[in-house]
VOGU-3710 file (C-alpha; in Angstrom, 3 decimals, decimal comma):
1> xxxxxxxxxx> 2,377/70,851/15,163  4,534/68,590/16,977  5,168/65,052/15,397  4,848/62,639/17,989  8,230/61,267/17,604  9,953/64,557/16,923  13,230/65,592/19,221  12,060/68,790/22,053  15,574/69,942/20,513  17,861/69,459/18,470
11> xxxxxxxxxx> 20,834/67,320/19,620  24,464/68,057/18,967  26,385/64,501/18,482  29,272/66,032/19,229  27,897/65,808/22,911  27,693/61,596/22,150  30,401/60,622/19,144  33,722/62,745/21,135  36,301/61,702/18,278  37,887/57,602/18,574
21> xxxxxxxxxx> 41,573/58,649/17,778  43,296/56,040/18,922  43,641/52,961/17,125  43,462/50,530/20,250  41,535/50,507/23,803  41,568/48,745/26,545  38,171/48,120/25,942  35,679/47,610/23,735  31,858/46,961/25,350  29,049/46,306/22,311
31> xxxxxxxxxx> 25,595/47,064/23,216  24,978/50,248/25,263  21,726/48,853/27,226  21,176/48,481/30,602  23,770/45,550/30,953  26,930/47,263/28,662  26,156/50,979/29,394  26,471/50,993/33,162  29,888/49,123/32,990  31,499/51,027/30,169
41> xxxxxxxxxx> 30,714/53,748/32,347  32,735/52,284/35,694  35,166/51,014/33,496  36,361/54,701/32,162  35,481/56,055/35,644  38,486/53,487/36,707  40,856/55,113/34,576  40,475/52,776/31,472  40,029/53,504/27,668  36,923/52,428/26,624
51> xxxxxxxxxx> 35,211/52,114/23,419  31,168/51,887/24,064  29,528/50,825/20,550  26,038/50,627/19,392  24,084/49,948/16,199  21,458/52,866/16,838  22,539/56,461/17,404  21,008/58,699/20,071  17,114/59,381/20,296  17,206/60,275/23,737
61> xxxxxxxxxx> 15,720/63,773/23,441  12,589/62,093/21,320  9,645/63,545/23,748  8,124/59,768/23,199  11,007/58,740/24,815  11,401/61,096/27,328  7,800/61,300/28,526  7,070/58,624/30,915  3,555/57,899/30,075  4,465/57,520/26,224
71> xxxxxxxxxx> 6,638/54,608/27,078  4,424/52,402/24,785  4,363/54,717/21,967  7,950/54,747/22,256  8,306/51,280/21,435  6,937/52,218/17,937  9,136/55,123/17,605  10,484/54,316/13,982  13,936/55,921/14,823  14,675/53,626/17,515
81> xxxxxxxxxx> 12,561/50,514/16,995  14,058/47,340/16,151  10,938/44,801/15,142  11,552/40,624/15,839  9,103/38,409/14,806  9,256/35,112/17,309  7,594/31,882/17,658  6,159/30,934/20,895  5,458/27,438/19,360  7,015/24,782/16,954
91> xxxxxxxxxx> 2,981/23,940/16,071  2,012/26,571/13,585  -1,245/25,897/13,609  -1,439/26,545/17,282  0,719/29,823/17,126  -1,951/31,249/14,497  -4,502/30,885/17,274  -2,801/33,795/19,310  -4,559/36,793/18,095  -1,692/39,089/18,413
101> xxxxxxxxxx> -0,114/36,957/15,508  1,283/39,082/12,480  1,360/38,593/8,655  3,157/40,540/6,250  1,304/41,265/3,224  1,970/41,516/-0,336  2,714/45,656/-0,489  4,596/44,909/2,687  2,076/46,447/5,107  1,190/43,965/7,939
111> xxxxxxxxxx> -1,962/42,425/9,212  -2,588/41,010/13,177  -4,995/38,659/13,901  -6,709/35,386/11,696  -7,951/35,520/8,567  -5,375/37,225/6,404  -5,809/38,420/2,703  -4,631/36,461/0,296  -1,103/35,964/-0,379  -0,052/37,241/3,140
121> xxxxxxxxxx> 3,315/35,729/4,407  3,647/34,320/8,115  5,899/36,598/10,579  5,142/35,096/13,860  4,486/37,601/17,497  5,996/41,329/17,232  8,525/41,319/20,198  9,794/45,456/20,506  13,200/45,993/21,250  15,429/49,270/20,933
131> xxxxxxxxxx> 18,123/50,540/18,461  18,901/53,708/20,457  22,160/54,722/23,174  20,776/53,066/26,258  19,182/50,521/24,725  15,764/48,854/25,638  16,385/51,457/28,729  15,283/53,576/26,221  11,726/52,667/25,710  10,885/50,330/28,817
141> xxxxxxxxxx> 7,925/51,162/31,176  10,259/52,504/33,494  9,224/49,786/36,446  11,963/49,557/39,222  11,166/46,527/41,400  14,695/44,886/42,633  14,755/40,953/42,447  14,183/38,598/44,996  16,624/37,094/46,920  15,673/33,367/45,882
151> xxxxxxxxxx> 17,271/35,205/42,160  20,292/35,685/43,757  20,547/32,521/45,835  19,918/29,994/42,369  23,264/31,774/41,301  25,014/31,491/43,645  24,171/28,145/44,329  24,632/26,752/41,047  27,758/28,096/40,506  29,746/28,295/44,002
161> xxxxxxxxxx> 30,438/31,370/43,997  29,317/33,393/47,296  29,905/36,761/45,860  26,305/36,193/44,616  24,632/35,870/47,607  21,601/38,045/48,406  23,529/40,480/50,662  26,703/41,253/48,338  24,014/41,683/45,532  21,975/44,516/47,570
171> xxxxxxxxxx> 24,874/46,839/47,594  24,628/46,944/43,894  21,172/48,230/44,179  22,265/50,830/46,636  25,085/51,725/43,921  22,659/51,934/40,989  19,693/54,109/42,434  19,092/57,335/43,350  16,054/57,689/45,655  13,506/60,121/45,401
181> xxxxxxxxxx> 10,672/58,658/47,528  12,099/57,353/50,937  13,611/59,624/53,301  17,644/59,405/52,862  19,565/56,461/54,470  16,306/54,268/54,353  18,184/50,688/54,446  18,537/48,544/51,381  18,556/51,613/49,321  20,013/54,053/47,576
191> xxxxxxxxxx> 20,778/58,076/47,226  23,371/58,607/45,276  23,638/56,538/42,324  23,041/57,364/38,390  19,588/56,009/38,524  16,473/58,167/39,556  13,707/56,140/41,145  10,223/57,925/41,694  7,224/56,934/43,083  4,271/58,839/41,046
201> xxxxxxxxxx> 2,882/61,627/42,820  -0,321/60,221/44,433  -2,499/63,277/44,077  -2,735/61,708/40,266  -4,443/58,908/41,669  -6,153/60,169/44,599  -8,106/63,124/42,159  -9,840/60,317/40,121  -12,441/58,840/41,387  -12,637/55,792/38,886
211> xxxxxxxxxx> -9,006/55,370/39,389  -9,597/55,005/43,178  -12,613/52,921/42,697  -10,607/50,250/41,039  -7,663/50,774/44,398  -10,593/50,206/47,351  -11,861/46,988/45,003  -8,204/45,514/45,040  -7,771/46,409/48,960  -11,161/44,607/49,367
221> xxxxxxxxxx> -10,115/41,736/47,784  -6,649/41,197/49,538  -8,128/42,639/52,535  -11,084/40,243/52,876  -12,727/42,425/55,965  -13,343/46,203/56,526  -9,738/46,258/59,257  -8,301/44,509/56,753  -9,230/46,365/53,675  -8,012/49,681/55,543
231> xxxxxxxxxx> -4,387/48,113/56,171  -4,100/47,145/52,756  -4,984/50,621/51,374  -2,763/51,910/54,149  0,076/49,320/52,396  -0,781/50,900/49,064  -0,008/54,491/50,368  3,190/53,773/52,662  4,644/50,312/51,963  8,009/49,520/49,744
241> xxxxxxxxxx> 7,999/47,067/47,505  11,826/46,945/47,159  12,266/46,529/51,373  15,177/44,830/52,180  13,250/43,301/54,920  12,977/39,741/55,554  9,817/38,787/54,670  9,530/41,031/51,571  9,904/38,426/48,439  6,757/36,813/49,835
251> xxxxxxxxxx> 5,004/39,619/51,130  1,494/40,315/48,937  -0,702/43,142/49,044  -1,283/46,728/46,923  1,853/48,681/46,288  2,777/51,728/44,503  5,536/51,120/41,627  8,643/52,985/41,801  9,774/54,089/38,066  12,602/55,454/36,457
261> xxxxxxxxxx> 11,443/59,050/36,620  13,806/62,097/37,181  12,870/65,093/39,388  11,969/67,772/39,039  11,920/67,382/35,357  9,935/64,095/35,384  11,201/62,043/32,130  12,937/58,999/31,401  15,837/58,070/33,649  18,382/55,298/32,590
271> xxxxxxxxxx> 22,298/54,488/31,491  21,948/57,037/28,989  22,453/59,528/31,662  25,405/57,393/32,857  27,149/57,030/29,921  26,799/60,820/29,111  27,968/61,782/31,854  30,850/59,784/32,239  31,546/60,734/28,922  31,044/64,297/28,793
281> xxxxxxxxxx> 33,033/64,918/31,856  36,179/67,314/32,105  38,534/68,449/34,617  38,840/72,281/35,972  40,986/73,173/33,108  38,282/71,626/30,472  40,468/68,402/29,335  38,295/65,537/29,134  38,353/63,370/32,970  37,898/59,901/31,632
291> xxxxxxxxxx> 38,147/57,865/28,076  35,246/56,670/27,039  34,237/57,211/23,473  30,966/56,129/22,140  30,670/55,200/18,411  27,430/54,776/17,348  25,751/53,708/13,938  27,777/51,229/14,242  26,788/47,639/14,004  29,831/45,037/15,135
301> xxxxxxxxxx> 29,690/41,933/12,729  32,378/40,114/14,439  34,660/39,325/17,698  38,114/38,782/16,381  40,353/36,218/17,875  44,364/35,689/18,256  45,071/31,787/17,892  48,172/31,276/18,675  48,063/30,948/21,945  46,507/27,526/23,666
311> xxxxxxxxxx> 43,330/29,333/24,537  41,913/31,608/21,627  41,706/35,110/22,866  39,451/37,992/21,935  41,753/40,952/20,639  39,503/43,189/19,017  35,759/43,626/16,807  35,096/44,131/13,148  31,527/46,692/12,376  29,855/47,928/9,518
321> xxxxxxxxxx> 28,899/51,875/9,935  25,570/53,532/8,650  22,196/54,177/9,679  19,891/51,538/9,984  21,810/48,431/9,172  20,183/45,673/10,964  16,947/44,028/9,960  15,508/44,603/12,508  14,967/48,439/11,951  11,602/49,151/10,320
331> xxxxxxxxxx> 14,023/51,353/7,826  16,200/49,069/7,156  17,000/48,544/3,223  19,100/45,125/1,782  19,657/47,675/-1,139  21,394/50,351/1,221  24,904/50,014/1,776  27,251/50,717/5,005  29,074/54,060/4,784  31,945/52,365/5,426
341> xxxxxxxxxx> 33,380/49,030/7,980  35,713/48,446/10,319  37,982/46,480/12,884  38,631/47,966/16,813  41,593/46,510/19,014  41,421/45,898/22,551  44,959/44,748/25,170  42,396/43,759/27,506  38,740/42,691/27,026  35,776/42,733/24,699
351> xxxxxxxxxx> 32,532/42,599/26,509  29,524/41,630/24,908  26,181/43,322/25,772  23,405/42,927/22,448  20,659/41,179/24,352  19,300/38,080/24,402  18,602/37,686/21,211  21,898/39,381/19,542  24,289/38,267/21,503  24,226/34,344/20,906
361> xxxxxxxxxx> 24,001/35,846/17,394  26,842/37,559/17,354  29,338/34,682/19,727  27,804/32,512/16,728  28,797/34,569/13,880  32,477/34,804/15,587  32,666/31,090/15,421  31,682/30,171/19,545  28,572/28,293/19,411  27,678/24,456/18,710
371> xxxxxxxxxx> 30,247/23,502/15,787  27,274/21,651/13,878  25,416/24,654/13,260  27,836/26,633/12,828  29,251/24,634/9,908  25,961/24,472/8,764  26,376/27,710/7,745  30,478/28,079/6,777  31,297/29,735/9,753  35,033/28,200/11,167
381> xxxxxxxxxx> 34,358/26,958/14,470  36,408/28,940/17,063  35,218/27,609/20,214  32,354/24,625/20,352  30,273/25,263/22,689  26,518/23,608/22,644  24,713/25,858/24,795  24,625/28,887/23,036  21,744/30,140/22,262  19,949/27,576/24,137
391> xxxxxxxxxx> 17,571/27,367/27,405  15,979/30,744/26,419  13,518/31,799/28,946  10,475/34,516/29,478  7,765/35,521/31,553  4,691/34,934/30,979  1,765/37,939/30,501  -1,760/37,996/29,852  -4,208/41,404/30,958  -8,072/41,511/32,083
401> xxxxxxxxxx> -9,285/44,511/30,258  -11,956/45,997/31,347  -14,453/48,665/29,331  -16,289/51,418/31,468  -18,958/53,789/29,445  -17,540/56,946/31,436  -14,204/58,506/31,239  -11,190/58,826/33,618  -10,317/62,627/34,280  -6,735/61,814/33,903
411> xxxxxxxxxx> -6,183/62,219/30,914  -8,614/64,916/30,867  -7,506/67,456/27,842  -4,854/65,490/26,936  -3,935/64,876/23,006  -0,965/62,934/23,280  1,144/65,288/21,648  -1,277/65,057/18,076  -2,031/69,242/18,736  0,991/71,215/19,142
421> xxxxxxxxxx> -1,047/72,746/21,751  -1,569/69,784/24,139  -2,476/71,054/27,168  -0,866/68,318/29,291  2,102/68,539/27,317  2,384/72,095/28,462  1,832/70,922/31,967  4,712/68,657/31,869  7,074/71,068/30,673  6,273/73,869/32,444
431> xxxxxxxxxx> 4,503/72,508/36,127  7,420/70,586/37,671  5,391/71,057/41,580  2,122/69,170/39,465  3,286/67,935/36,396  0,206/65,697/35,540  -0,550/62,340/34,211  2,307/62,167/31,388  4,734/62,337/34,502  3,983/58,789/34,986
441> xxxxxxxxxx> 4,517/55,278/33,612  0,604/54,969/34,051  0,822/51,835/36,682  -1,470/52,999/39,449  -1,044/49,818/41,501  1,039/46,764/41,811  -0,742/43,438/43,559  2,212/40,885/44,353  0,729/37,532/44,766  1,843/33,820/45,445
451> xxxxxxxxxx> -0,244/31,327/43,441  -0,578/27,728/44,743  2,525/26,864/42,575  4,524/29,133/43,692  7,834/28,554/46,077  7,432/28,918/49,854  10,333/31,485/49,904  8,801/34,028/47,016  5,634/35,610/45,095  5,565/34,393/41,816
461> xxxxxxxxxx> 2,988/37,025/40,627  2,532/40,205/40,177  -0,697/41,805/38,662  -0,406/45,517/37,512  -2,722/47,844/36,513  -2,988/50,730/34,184  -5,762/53,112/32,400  -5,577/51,590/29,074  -6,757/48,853/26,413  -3,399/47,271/26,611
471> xxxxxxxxxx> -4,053/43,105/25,489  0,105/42,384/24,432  2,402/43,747/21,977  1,227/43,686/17,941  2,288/46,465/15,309  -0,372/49,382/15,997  -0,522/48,254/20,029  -0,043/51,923/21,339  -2,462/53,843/18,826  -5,217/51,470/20,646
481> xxxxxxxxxx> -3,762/51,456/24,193  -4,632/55,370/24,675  -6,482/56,160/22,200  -9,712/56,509/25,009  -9,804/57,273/28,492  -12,329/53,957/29,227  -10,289/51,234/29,725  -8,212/49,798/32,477  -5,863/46,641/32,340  -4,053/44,622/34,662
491> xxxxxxxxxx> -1,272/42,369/33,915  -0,901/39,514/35,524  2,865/38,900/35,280  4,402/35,434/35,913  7,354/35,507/37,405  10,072/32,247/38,114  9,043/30,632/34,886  10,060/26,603/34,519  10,646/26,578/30,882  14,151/26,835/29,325
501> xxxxxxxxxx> 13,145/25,475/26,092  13,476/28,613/23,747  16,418/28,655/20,988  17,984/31,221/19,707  19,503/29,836/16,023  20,791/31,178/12,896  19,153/32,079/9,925  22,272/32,810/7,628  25,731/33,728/8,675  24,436/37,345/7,237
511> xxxxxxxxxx> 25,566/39,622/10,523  22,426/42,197/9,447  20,038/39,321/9,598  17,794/38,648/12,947  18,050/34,992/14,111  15,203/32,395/14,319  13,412/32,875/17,902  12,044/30,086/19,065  10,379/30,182/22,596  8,543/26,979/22,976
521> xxxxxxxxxx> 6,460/28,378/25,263  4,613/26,008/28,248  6,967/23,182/27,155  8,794/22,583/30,308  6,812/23,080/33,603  3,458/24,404/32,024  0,760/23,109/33,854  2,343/24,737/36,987  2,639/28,173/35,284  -0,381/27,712/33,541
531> xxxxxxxxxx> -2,175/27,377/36,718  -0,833/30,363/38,518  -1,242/32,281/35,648  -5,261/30,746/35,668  -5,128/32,165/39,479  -4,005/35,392/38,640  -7,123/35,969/36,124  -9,409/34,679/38,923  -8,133/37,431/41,502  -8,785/40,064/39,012
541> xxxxxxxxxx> -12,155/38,730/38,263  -12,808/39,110/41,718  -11,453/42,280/41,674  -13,627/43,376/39,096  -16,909/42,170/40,964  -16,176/44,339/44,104  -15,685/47,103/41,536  -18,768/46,502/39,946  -20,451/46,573/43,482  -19,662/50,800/43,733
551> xxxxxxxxxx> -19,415/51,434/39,789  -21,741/49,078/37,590  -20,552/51,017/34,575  -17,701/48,322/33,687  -17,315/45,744/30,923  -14,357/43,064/30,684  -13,515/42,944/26,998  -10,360/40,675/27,702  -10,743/38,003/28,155  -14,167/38,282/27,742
561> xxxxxxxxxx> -17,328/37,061/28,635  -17,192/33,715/26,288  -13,961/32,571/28,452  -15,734/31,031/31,672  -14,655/28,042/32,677  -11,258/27,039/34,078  -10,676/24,983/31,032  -11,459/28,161/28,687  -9,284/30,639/31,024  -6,348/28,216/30,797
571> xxxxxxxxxx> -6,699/27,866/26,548  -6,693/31,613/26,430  -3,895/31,508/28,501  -1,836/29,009/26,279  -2,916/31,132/22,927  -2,326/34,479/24,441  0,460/34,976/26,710  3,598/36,662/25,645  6,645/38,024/27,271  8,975/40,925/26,817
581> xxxxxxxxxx> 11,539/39,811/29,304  13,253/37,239/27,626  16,907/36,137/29,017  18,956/32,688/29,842  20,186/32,207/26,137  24,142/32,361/26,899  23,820/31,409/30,366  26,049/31,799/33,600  26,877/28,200/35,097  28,341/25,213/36,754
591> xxxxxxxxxx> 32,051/23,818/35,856  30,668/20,797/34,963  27,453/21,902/32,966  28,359/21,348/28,999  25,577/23,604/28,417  27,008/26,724/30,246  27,730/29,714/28,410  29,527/31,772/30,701  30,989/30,993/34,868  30,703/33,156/37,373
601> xxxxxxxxxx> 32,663/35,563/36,318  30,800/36,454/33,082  33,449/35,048/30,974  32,737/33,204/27,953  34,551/29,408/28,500  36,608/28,397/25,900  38,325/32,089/25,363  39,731/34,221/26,994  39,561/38,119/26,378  35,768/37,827/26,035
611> xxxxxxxxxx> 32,661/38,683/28,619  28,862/38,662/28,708  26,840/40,911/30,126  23,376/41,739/29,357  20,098/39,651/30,157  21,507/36,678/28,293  23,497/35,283/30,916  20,973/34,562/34,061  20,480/30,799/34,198  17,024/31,822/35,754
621> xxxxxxxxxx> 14,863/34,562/34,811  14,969/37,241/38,041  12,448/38,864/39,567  9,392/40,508/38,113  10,861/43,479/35,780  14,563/42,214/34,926  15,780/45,549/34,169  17,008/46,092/37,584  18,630/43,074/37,874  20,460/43,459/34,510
631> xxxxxxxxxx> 21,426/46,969/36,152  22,758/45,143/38,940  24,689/42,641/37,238  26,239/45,379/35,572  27,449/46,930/38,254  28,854/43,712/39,404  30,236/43,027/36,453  32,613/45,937/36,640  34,099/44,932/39,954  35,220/41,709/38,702
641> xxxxxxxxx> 36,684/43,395/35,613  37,983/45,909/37,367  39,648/43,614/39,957  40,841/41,178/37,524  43,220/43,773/35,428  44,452/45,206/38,533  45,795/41,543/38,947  47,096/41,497/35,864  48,664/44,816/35,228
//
């Protein structure tokens, strides 16, 4: 029997871990996600020693992670999950309300929802992120939806530097992706870079008829007239929701989503691929072509400085070594200890890349942060810099979940790898002309939208829908996502979010603690987003009426018939809505903004030596799915790096 989250084969490390000889790089890049992967990559492709580091290992040939449709399941993979617990309000009371929240109980099992047993301890909301080479690349939905230019423009705008502008930014795009849906040369895109982008093949859709009931509803709705309704089905078939045209960040209607999806083998795509490549590569006579080494296992406690200088510069890292040694991993133990610790030089840069959440952690643990906190906790005070860990942002997400009494034929034989003789397993494998439903991320449509809120230059919503009971993320989420074939959700995702108010603080100066998350959610700018959020739920209630029109044999579960009334729809809103995009908290800006992180340039003010990229450093939250713009900023990233050492030989 296969074990859901056992590897298709075993891995040789040797393929990952190529032996760190040398006492000193030119490099060092923590965090091998979608922000420090790509650029470790460029930056041995440009002839530099580079050390790539990471406190998972490699759990890239884990079928959950490589079969697209299991993306949620992956998120619970024990061997790569790394578990926060965050608050999306100061008012307990009020968080309780959410019934995704979790408790911990007393045999240290956990419970979701109100009403716990006795003696169970608070947690807070399960946000999933990834311990594994390629980071949260690794277990992401796979969505590929470029940002909008307005992303690019606040940048640019804020900090005065062009090189953000819209039109430099697209070429990073075209560098990333490799495009498997558009004929070659189609403009704005690409066809040659590291990542595969697929559309999923339509005949999936097109064979179920419940599936395509749900499609004509939605082109009904946006179509408001039979010509109408035709063009938008014709938009859901043809159209490209990452055009470069003009009039694209503002265009609504039914779309496809493109996804990370290789062909023909159809799994995951992401820096992984990158980084092994550039790794693994040798010359004609079988030398290795570039130096990058990638240590893994190996969780970095500390940026080291050199003060002797009038600016303190970064010169190297200190990092424990051993499996599982960050709370965060469900197998963590306080009672294991490291197999052993360490310290990594650099003559050029360090680059930090943990994530939102780690890396104002880490700058904080290294002594760059606001000095009264960290004295709070002992820690000398390298740099002071207040905004650390500050104006954290998010989306915001709730779903519509609907409940039919009939079955889609999707997932038709399918056992989700529980039989070791799952039929659409077998498909997957072995059918790479019609490799069937686990081929896909499961998003049959995407419905960009602008809400009355929204900014005359760009959608702010986008509702997505899939054949599951998915309600938000809570230990246990995945078993109940799939575990029938009679439910279909659709997100409605809010994108351009106006609050900044989430922290991200310390809760000892312990480097294998997590921090305190705070998000503070709806605290700056909530009625707006409330209200578009409130719109969203009434398109898809609409949506689910025309439905109902052809097939009467649907349901909505979520929210649910006893949530009516604009007042009700809004107070579900406020108690349910999560995120899983979070960014902003060691922010890119202005010269004269005390509260910037980071200028233009990704450097960390106050130091030199020392560089941020990941999703912590956008002063606004991009797009709809941020992983391409993280991707992007990656890439760009590099060319500054790259162009600064050449200047400084």
């Amino acid at each position: 029997m296969y074990h859901r989250h056992e590897k298709k084969k075993n891995h040789d490390p040797s393929e990952v871990l190529i032996s760190c000889t040398l006492p000193t790089y030119d490099y060092v890049v923590v965090g091998s996600g979608p922000g420090g992967g790509p650029v470790a990559a460029r930056l041995a492709l440009a002839g530099y020693k580079v050390l790539l580091m990471d406190a998972g290992d490699d759990e890239g040939d884990m079928l959950v992670q490589e079969i697209p449709i299991l993306s949620l399941e992956s998120t619970e993979a024990p061997s790569q999950e790394w578990d926060y617990f965050v608050q999306h309000y100061d008012n307990q009371t009020l968080q309780e309300t959410d019934s995704k929240f979790t408790w911990e109980l007393p045999d240290g099992s956990r419970f979701v929802g109100s009403n716990p047993p006795a003696g169970a301890k608070p947690l807070g909301i399960w946000y999933p992120r990834a311990g594994t080479l390629g980071g949260c690349a690794g277990h992401n939905v796979m969505v590929s939806i470029t940002p909008q230019d307005s992303d690019w423009e606040t940048v640019a705008s804020i900090t005065g530097d062009n090189s953000w502008n819209p039109d430099s930014m697209r070429q990073y795009w075209e560098r990333v992706e490799d495009n498997l849906y558009l004929p070659n040369g189609t403009s704005g895109h690409g066809f040659n870079g590291w990542l595969e982008t697929s559309l999923t093949q339509v005949d999936l859709w097109l064979g179920d008829d419940r599936i395509m009931n749900v499609v004509r509803a939605a082109a009904t709705v946006v179509g408001n007239g039979i010509s109408s309704m035709s063009t938008a089905y014709q938009q859901w078939l043809t159209g490209d929701i990452n055009s470069d045209s003009s009039t694209r960040d503002f265009t609504e209607g039914l779309f496809q989503v493109p996804e990370a999806v290789k062909q023909p083998s159809w799994d995951r795509a992401g820096p992984r691929d990158f980084i092994l490549q550039v790794a693994n590569a040798v010359n004609s006579d079988g030398s290795r072509k570039y130096h990058l080494d990638v240590r893994l296992e190996s969780l970095v406690t500390k940026i080291r400085f050199d003060q002797s200088g009038p600016v303190p510069k970064a010169v190297g890292v200190d990092f424990l070594a051993g499996q599982s040694l960050y709370s965060a991993d469900p197998r963590f133990s306080a009672a294991k200890a490291p197999t052993g610790k360490g310290s990594v030089n650099v003559t050029r840069e360090v680059i930090i890349s943990t994530g939102t959440f780690n890396t104002p952690q880490l700058l904080k643990l290294s002594g760059v942060g606001p000095a009264a906190e960290l004295e709070s906790f002992d820690i000398p005070v390298i740099v002071d810099l207040p905004g650390v860990g500050t104006g954290m942002s998010d989306r915001y997400e709730v779903t519509v979940v609907q409940e039919s009494t009939q079955n889609f034929t999707l997932f038709n034989g399918c056992t989700l790898l529980q039989t070791p003789d799952d039929p659409c397993l077998l498909q997957w494998e072995n059918n790479h002309t019609s490799p069937g439903i686990y081929s896909s991320n499961g998003i049959f449509l995407g419905i960009p939208m602008k809400s009355s809120v929204a900014s005359p230059n760009a959608a702010d919503l986008l509702m997505a829908g899939i054949p599951g009971n998915f309600r938000g993320y809570f230990p246990g989420y995945s078993e109940i996502a799939f575990a029938d074939a009679q439910h279909v959700a659709f997100i409605v995702l809010k994108a351009h979010n106006r609050n900044h108010a989430g922290t991200v603080t310390l809760l000892s100066n312990n480097p294998q603690d997590t921090p305190n998350i705070h998000f503070r959610s709806f605290q700056n700018g909530g009625d707006e987003d409330v209200q578009a959020v409130y719109e969203g739920v009434k398109f898809l209630r609409e949506l689910y009426g025309n439905l109902s029109l052809v097939d009467d044999t649907w349901t909505e579960v979520t929210p649910g018939p006893d949530v009516q009334t604009e007042e009700e729809i809004k107070d579900f809103i406020r108690r349910e809505a999560w995120g899983h995009h979070t960014c902003c908290s060691a922010r890119i800006g202005a010269d004269d903004d005390s509260t910037a992180v980071l200028d233009s340039k990704f450097r960390v003010r106050g130091t030199t030596g020392l560089r941020v990229v990941d999703a912590s450093v956008f002063p606004e939250i991009p797009g709809y799915f941020i992983v391409s713009a993280i991707y992007m900023i990656s890439e760009k990233a590099a060319d500054v790096i790259i162009a600064d050492a050449k200047a400084s030989p």
